[in-house]
Structure formats: structure tokens, C-alpha cells
LONUSE-906351 format. One record per residue (C-alpha): residue in one letter; x, y, z. Coordinates in steps of 0.5 Angstrom, whole numbers, padded with zeros to 4 digits, always signed. Example, Ala and Ser with C-alpha at 12.3 -4.5 7.8 and 13.67 -1.06 7.14 Angstrom:
<atoms>
A+0025-0009+0016
S+0027-0002+0014
</atoms>
This chain:
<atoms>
X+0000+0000+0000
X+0003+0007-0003
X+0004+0012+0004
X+0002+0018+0002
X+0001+0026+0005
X-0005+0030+0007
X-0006+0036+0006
X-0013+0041+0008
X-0014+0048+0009
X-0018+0054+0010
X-0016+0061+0011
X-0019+0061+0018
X-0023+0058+0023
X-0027+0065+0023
X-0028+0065+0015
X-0029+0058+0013
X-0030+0054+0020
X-0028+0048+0023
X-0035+0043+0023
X-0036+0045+0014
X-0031+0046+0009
X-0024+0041+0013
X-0029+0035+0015
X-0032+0036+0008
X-0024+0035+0005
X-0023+0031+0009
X-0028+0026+0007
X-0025+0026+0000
X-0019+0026+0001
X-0020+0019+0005
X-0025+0017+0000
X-0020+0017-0006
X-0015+0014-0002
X-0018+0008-0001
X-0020+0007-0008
X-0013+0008-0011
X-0010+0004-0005
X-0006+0010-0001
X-0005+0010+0007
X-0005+0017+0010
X+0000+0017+0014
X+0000+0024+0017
X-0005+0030+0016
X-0003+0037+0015
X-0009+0041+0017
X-0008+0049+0016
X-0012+0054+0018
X-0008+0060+0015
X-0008+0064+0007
X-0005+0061+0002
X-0005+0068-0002
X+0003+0070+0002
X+0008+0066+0004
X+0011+0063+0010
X+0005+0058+0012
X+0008+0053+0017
X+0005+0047+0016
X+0006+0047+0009
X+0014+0049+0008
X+0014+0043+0013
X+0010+0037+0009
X+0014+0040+0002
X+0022+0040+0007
X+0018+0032+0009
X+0017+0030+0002
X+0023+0033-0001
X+0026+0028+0004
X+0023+0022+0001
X+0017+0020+0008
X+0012+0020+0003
X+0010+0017-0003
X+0006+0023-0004
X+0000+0028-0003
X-0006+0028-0003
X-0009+0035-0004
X-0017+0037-0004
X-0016+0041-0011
X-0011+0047-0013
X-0013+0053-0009
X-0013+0049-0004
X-0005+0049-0003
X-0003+0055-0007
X-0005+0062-0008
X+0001+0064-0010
X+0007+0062-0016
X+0012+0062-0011
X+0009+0056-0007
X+0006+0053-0014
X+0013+0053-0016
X+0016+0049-0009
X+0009+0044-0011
X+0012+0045-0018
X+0020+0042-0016
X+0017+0036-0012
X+0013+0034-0019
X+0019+0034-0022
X+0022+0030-0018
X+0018+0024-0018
X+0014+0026-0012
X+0006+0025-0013
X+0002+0030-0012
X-0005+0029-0012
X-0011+0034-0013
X-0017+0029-0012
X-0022+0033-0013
X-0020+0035-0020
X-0019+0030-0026
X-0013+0033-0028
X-0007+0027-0029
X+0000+0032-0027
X+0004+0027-0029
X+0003+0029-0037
X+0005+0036-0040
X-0003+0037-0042
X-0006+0037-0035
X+0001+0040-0032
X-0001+0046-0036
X-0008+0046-0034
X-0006+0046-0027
X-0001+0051-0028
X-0006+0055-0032
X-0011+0054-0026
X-0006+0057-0021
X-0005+0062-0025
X-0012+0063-0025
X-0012+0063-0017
X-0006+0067-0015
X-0010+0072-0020
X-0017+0072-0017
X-0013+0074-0010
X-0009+0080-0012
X-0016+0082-0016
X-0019+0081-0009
X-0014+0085-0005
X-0015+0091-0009
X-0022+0091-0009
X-0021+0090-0001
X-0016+0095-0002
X-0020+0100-0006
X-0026+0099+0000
X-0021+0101+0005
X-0018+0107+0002
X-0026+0109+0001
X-0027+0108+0008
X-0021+0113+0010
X-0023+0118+0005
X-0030+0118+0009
X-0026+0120+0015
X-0028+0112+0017
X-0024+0107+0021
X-0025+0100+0019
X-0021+0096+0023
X-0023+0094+0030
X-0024+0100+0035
X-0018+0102+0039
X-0019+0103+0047
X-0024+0107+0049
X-0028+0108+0044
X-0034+0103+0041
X-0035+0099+0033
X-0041+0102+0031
X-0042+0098+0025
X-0040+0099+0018
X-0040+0104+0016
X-0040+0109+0022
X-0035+0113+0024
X-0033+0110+0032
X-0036+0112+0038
X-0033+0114+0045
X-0033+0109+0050
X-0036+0114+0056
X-0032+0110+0061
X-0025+0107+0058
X-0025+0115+0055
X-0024+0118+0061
X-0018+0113+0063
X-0015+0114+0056
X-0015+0123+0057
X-0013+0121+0064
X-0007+0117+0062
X-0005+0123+0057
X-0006+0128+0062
X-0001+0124+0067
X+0004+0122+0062
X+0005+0128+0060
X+0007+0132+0067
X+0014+0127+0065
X+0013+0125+0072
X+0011+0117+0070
X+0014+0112+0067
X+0010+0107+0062
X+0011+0103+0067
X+0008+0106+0073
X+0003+0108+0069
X+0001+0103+0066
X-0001+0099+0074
X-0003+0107+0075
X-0009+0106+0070
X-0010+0099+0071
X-0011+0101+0078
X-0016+0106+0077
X-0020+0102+0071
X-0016+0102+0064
X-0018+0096+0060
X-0016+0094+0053
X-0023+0091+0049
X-0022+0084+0053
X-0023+0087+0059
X-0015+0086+0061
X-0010+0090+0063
X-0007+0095+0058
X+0000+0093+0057
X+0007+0097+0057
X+0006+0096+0049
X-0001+0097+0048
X-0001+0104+0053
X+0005+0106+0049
X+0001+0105+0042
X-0004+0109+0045
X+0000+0114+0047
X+0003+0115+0040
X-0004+0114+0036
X-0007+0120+0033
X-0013+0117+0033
X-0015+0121+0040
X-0014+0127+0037
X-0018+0126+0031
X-0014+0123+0026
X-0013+0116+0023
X-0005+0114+0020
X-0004+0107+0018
X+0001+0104+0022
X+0006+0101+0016
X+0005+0106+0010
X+0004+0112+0015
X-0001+0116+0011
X-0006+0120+0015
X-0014+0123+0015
X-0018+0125+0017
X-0023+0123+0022
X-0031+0123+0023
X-0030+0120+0030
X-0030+0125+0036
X-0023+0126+0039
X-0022+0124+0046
X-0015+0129+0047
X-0013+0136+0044
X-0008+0137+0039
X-0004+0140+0045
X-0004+0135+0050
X-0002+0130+0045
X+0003+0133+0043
X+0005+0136+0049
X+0005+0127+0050
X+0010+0126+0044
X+0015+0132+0046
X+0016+0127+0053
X+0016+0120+0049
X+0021+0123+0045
X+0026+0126+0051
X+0024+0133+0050
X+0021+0135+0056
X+0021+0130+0061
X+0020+0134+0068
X+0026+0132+0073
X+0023+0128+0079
X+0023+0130+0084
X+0027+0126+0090
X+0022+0130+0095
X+0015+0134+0095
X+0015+0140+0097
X+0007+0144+0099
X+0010+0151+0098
X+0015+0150+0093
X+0017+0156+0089
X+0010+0159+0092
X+0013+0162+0099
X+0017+0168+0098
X+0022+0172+0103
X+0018+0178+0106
X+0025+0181+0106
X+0029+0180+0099
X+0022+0179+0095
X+0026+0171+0093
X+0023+0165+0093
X+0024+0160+0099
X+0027+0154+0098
X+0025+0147+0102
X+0029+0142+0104
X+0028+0136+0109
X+0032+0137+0117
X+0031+0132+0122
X+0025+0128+0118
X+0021+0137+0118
X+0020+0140+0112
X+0023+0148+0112
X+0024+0153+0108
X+0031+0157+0107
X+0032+0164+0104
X+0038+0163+0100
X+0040+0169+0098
X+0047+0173+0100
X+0046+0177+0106
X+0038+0176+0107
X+0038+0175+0116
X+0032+0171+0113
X+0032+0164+0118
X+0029+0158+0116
X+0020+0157+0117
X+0017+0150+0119
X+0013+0147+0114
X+0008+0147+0119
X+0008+0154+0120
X+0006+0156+0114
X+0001+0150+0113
X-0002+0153+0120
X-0003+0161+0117
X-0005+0159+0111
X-0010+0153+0114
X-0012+0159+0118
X-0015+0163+0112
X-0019+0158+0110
X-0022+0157+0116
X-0025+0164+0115
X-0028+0162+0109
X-0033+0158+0112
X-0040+0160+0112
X-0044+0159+0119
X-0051+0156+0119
X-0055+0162+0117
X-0050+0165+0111
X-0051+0158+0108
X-0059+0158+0108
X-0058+0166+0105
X-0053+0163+0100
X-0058+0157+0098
X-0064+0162+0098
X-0061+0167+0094
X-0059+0162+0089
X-0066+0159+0088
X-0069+0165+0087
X-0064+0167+0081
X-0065+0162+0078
X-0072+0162+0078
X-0072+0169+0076
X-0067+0167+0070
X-0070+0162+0068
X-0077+0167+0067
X-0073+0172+0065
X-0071+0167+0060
X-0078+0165+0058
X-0080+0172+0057
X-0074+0174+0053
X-0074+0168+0048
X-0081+0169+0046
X-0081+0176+0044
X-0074+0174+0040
X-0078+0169+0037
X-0083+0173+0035
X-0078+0177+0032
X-0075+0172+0028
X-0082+0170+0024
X-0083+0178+0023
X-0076+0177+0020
X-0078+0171+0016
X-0085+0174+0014
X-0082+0180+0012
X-0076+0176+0008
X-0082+0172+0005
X-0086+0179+0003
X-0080+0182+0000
X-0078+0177-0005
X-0087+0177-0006
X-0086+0183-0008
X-0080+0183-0012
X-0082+0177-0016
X-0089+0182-0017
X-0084+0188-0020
X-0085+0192-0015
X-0077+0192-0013
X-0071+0192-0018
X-0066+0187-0016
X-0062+0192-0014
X-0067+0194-0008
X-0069+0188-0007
X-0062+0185-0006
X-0061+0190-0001
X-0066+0189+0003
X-0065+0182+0004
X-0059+0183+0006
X-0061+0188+0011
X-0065+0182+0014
X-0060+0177+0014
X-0056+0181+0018
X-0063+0182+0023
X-0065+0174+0023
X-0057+0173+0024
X-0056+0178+0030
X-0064+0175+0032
X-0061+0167+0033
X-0055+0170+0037
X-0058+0173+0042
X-0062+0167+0044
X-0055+0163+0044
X-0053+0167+0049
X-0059+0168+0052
X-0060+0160+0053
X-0052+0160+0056
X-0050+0166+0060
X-0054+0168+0066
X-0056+0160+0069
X-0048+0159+0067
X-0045+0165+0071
X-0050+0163+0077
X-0047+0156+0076
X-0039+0158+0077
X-0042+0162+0083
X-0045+0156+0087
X-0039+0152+0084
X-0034+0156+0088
X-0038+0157+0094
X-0038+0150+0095
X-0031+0151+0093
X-0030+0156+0099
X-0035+0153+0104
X-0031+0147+0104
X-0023+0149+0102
X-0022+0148+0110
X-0024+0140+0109
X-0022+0138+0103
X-0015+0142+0104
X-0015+0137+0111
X-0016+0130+0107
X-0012+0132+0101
X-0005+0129+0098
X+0000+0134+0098
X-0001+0134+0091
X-0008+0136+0091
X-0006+0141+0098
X-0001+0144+0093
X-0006+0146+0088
X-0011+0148+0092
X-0005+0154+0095
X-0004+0155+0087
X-0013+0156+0086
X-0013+0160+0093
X-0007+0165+0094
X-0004+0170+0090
X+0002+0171+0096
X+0005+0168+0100
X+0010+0171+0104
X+0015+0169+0110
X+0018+0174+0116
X+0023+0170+0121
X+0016+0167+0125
X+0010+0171+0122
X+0006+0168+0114
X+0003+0174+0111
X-0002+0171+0106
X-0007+0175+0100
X-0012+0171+0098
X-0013+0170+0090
X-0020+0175+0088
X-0026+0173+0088
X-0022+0168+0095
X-0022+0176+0098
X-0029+0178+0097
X-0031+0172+0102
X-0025+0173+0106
X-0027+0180+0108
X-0035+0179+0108
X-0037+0183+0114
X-0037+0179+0121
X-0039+0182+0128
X-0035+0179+0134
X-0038+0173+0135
X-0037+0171+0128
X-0045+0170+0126
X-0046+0176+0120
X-0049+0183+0122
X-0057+0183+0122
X-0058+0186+0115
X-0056+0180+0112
X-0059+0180+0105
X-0056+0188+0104
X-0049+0185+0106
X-0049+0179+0102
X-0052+0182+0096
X-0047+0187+0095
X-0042+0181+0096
X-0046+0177+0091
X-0046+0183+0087
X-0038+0183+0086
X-0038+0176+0085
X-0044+0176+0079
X-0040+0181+0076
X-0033+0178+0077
X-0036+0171+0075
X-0040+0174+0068
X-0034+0177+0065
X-0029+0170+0066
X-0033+0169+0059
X-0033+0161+0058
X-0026+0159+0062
X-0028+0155+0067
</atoms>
């Protein structure tokens, strides 16, 4: 009995599956070997493309032929075993060899010149059908690009909706990935450490595992958050219809510090009021170093007769103001009844004025409507006509603003000042719970000079920080009666202060 060589392949279990086009193969293949008196003394099963190069399993079984283990092989049909010449051209040898190779679906005698011509013909044929499909493919996928779409698999943080739909952000990962930009971009933090950093706090790749070192450096590289897509081997880029998660700045801010340009020093020791305190006496900044496991600061100018300042000494002063901050019982009450009544009369305000900007709108539109009558009619010449259209363009446009500012400018300064007054009522509280690095930024928001005299913190708080601290107060601290006169004038400076901060945070 002749032994011989199997070989079955489909181009992927995704594509093809393992329970249709394998079994079938094989079950052929078996069929013709018992009718022909061939013994299959191995299988080669491929679950790999044949239109490249390089497939494992194949170069295997023609090195095992070339060294005689087989009489043969058995093969389902031509573009079964090869796609590609060069392949078609290693079958090609091992013929020329003597060595048998069957393609048992096709009724083709390899041996004689005719059915090896056919053969080579059909593999032609083959090798022409994929270059044909990997242009079309190609063409699909450029098409996509140029639609500002991405058609490969959605990176992390952001969902697949489906061909032909721009990506959509993941609301949960996003916030992680703009995390992990903005904390690599401090230069602060190795890959390393951020990649546990971002685990910790609940960066998943698509299979809901960590983000490795590769795969955080990949997104950290990839223009694809800022709203650009750029093929990784052919570097071409476009743009994008999906919406970005980072800037342009922080992303390039992020390639500056992976490229070594802007890599912050690390710090051996974390300093509150580093470069934030100054010396009362020659106006330089104070300089913190450790003694005795405390905290101090130095003035190192020539000749200052400045001496060192506790940490703790600072941090009392400046705990202190904040204190001051806090509002009693009845200040609160007052402050969340003021702010109620506002918005109440800013939202009827609202109402009042979008229905009258409304009704103009239509006059202007009726008007627009009349005038282009009437010179359909001949009662204008173009020129007139022109003019006046003009004229309530400009009108309807200047209309529509109004009404955008309208919806966004009182209930916005009215939500910045509750914002920052819960900010001030709790700066004591939070300041007490907070890393040193969140203390430090709150000493940033708060103070506009800190200053530092032998034992004695001079402290100016930041505007609008100054209006609270100087709010009228009695000596046992509760507000004077006339109350709503007080604090209206305090509100006032706020509203004012807040309504010209435009849109900034």
C-alpha cells in the first residue's frame, strides 16, 4: 500500500469554520485514498491563507517530502494548496521530482504535459483571483479612510458601531485614556508605572484586560484621539469623522515627553509650597529642603538675615484663612435662597425673552417672505431687493444670537458661583483630606502671595477667595442682621467677577 501525505486548509476557522469545509475535505481525500490503495500516514491541517508566503504547515510537508517520508500527497483541489506562484512553484519542483502530488478533486493526470499545463493555468487563475480581491479590498478600505472612517477593529476607548459608522466613544474607558494622556504628559511617570496607575483606576483593553506596557505606548502614540487616522505601516494620515478624546496640544504635548524632549525632573522630595512662598525681606522665593525628617524652607539669597520656616508653620497660616472661609448656618441658608431665587427669575427671564426673540424671528422671516413677493411682482428692481434681503439676513442672524447667548450666559455665571462657593465653604475640609499633591493645587487656586517673615506667614488671597474673606462679620462671627444687604453686595461682586470670566472654567 502506497503511503502518502494529506493536506486540507481553509483560510480561517472565522472564515471557512472547522465543522464544513475541513470535514468535507477530508472525507474526499479519505474516499479517493481507499479507492486508489493509498495509506494517509499524516495530516497536514492549515487554517492559514495561501495567498503570502511562509505558511507553517506547508513548508513543513514539502522539506518532509523532499526527504522521501512519502510517496505523495493528497490534496483537495489546486487553490486548496497554493494561491501564490512561488508556492505553486515548490509543488512544481517536487513533481519534477517524482513525487506525487494528487489534487483528487480535479480530473487532472499532473504527470503529462497537458494536465500540468491546465494545472499551472488554474494556478494562475488562483494567484490572479486573490490579487484582484486584495485590490478591491484595498479599494473598500482607502474609500473608508477618505469617508474620515476607520475599518479596522476600534481601539481602546472607543466602541464599533457597525460598517460604515464612524467609532463612538466609550464614556467609561475615554475617561481613563484622557487620564492616561494627561498624566503622561506631566513627565512625571514611566510607562511602567502607569500602566499599574491606570489599571488601578480601570483602563481595559477590548478584552477586558490590562493595557500593557505595548499597548499603552501604542495609544499614547496614536493620532487616532485627536481625531486623525494614520496607517501604521504606510504612515499615510486622515481625517477622522469620530470625535476626539484628547487635543492637539496634550497629544503633542505626550510626543514631546516620549521623544525625551520635555521630561520633567523627578522630584526626590515633594514640596507644598515649593516655588509658591517667597521671603518678606528680599522678595526670593524660599527653597524647601528635609532636616530631621521636618519640612523647611530657606531663603538662599546672599546676606538676607531670613532664617528657616516649618513647613507646619506655613500650613497653620495658610489653614487658617481657609477656616475664615466657611460659611456659618445662616450664611449657607441665605447663599442657597438667593441662589434658588435666581435661577427661578433667570429661567422666567429666559422664557420671557426667547418668546419675544422668537416672535421676531418670524417677523423677520415673514418679512423676507414678503419682500422676495414683491419683487417677483416687480415692485422692486433687483438691486433694492438685494438690499433689503441683505438687510434681514443680517437682522435674523443677529436674532439667533441673542437666543444662543441667551440659553447660556445668566444660568452658567450662576453656576460657576455655586460652584465656587461650595469650593470656598469646603476648602478648610478638603484641604485636610487631600494628598500633597491635591494641597498644592489648592494653595495655586487660593492665594495670590504667600510671603514668609523669621516666624510670621503674610497671606493675600486670590480674587474672588478675597471678597468671602472680607465679608462683614460681628465679633462672635454670625453675620450682622442686615444680612441680605450685606451679602447682596457680595453676590454682586461675584455675578460680576464670574459673568466676565466668559466661557473659562
Amino acid at each position: 500500500m502506497k503511503k502518502y501525505f494529506s493536506y486540507l486548509r481553509v483560510s480561517s476557522a472565522r472564515k471557512q469554520g472547522d465543522n464544513t469545509s475541513l470535514p468535507q475535505q477530508r472525507e474526499i481525500i479519505k474516499s479517493f485514498a481507499l479507492r486508489n490503495n493509498i495509506e494517509i500516514i499524516r495530516e497536514f491541517q492549515e487554517k492559514e491563507t495561501a495567498a503570502k508566503r511562509g505558511r507553517t504547515l506547508f513548508n513543513e510537508m514539502i522539506k518532509e517530502l523532499k526527504k522521501r517520508k512519502a510517496e505523495g500527497v493528497l490534496i483537495h483541489k489546486i487553490d486548496r494548496s497554493a494561491r501564490n506562484l512561488k508556492d505553486w512553484a515548490d509543488l512544481g519542483e517536487l513533481i519534477d521530482h517524482d513525487i506525487d502530488v494528487r489534487f483528487v478533486s480535479e480530473n487532472i493526470d499532473i504527470r503529462s504535459r497537458g494536465g500540468r499545463l491546465s494545472a499551472d493555468i488554474q494556478a494562475v487563475v488562483a494567484a490572479d483571483y486573490i490579487r484582484n480581491l486584495r485590490e478591491e479590498t484595498k479599494k473598500g478600505f482607502y474609500g473608508r479612510l477618505r469617508q474620515g472612517i476607520y475599518p479596522l477593529p476600534a481601539p481602546v476607548g472607543y466602541q464599533d458601531k457597525g460598517k460604515g459608522n464612524p467609532k463612538e466613544i466609550d464614556s467609561l474607558q475615554a475617561r481613563f485614556v484622557r487620564k492616561a494622556f494627561e498624566m503622561y504628559a506631566t513627565g512625571s511617570w514611566s510607562l511602567d508605572d502607569l500602566v499599574e496607575k491606570m489599571y488601578d483606576l480601570g483602563l481595559r483593553n477590548r478584552r477586558g484586560g490590562k493595557v500593557t506596557r505595548n499597548g499603552l505606548a501604542t495609544v499614547l502614540h496614536n493620532p487616532f484621539y485627536m481625531g486623525l487616522i494614520q496607517l501604521q505601516v504606510s504612515q499615510e494620515v486622515f481625517p477622522g469623522k469620530h470625535h476626539p478624546i484628547v487635543s492637539k496640544h496634550l497629544f503633542d504635548k505626550v510626543q514631546e515627553v516620549l521623544g525625551g524632549k520635555a521630561t520633567e525632573k523627578k522630584l526626590s522630595h515633594f514640596f507644598i509650597f515649593r516655588k509658591l512662598a517667597r521671603c518678606r525681606l528680599c522678595g526670593h522665593t524660599l527653597v524647601g529642603e528635609i532636616q530631621k525628617g521636618h519640612v523647611y524652607y530657606r531663603c538662599h539669597s546672599k546676606n538676607c538675615p531670613q532664617k528657616t520656616s516649618r513647613e507646619e508653620l506655613i500650613e497653620a497660616a495658610f489653614t487658617k484663612k481657609l477656616k475664615q472661609l466657611r460659611f456659618n448656618e445662616a450664611e449657607n441658608r441665605y447663599f442657597r435662597e438667593w441662589l434658588k431665587r435666581s435661577y427661578q427669575q433667570v429661567l422666567e427671564f429666559k422664557e420671557t425673552q426667547h418668546k419675544a426673540l422668537s416672535l421676531r424671528l418670524e417677523q423677520t422671516k415673514d418679512r423676507m417672505s414678503r419682500i422676495a413677493d414683491a419683487y417677483i411682482e416687480g415692485v422692486f428692481d433687483k438691486e433694492t431687493y438685494q438690499e433689503k434681503r441683505s438687510a434681514l439676513l443680517l437682522e435674523e442672524k443677529d436674532i439667533e444670537e441673542k437666543m444662543e447667548h441667551l440659553d447660556r450666559s445668566e444660568s452658567k455665571t450662576l453656576g460657576k458661583i455655586e460652584k465656587f462657593l461650595e469650593l470656598a465653604n469646603n476648602a478648610y475640609l478638603t484641604y485636610k483630606l487631600a494628598t500633597p499633591e491635591e494641597k498644592r493645587g489648592l494653595v495655586k487656586i487660593v492665594t495670590s502671595n504667600l510671603s514668609v517673615e523669621d516666624k510670621n506667614v503674610f497671606i493675600e488671597l486670590n480674587f474672588p477667595f478675597k471678597v468671602i474673606e472680607n465679608r462683614p462679620k460681628n465679633i462672635n462671627g454670625t453675620p450682622y442682621r442686615a444680612v441680605p444687604r450685606t451679602f447682596l453686595l457680595l453676590l454682586s461682586q461675584l455675578y460680576e467677577y464670574f459673568s466676565v470670566q466668559g466661557d473659562e472654567e
